[in-house]
N, C-alpha and C positions, 0 to 999 in steps of 0.2 A: 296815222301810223299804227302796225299791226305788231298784236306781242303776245307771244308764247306764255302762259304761266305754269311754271315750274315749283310743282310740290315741296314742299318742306315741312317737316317733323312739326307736330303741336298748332296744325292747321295756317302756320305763315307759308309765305311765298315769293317766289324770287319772280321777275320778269325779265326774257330773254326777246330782245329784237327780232321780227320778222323782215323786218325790211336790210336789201343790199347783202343778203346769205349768199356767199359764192360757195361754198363747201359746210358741209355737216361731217366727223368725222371720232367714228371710237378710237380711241388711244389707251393702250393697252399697255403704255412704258410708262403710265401712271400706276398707283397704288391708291384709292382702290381704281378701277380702271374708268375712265371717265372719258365726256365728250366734246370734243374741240371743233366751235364755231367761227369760220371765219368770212370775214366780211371784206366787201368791194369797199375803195375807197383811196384817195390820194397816196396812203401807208396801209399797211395790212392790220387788221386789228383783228384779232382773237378772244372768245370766250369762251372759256373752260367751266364747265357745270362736272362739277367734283357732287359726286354720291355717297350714300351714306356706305353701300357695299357696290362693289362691281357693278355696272350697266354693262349692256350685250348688245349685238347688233340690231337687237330688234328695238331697241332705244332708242337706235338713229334710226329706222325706218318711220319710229310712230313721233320723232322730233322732224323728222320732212313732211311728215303728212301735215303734224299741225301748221307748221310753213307753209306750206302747199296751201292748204285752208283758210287761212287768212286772206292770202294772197290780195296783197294792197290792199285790205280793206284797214278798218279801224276797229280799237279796241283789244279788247281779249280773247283768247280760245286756247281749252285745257290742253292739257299733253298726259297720259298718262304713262308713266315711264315705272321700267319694273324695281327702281330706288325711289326714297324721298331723296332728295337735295339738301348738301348737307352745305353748297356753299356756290356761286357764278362768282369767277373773275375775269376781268375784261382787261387787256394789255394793248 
């Protein structure tokens, strides 16, 4: 299984699944504004990667790319995105 790692403040890091992404998408009706991933699956499941300030469209183009990149492989590969990550929750 393939997985995104997502920067966070003082050199930690969150890991965001690659595998079963049906949508990448900015959401803008958060505060700060942030990006909602969601995934294929018997229920819908979402992950919200909340920023430390606003992320912008070009956050989700370089969070598809590392998706893209992976692409069913194994392991890790960065993302850099123009916030640290101040927090992934998955519902």
């Amino acid at each position: 299984m393939g997985y995104v790692k997502l920067k966070k403040a003082g050199g930690d890091f969150d890991l965001l699944s690659a595998e079963g992404v049906a949508a990448v998408k900015l959401d803008t009706s958060t505060t700060p504004d942030s990006i909602k991933v969601s995934y294929f699956g018997a229920a819908v499941h979402e992950c919200v990667i909340v920023p430390a300030a606003d992320l912008v469209q070009a956050d989700v183009t370089a969070l598809n790319g590392a998706i893209g990149n992976i692409g069913g492989g194994s392991g890790m590969i960065n993302v850099d995105l123009s916030q640290v990550v101040s927090e992934v929750t998955f519902s």
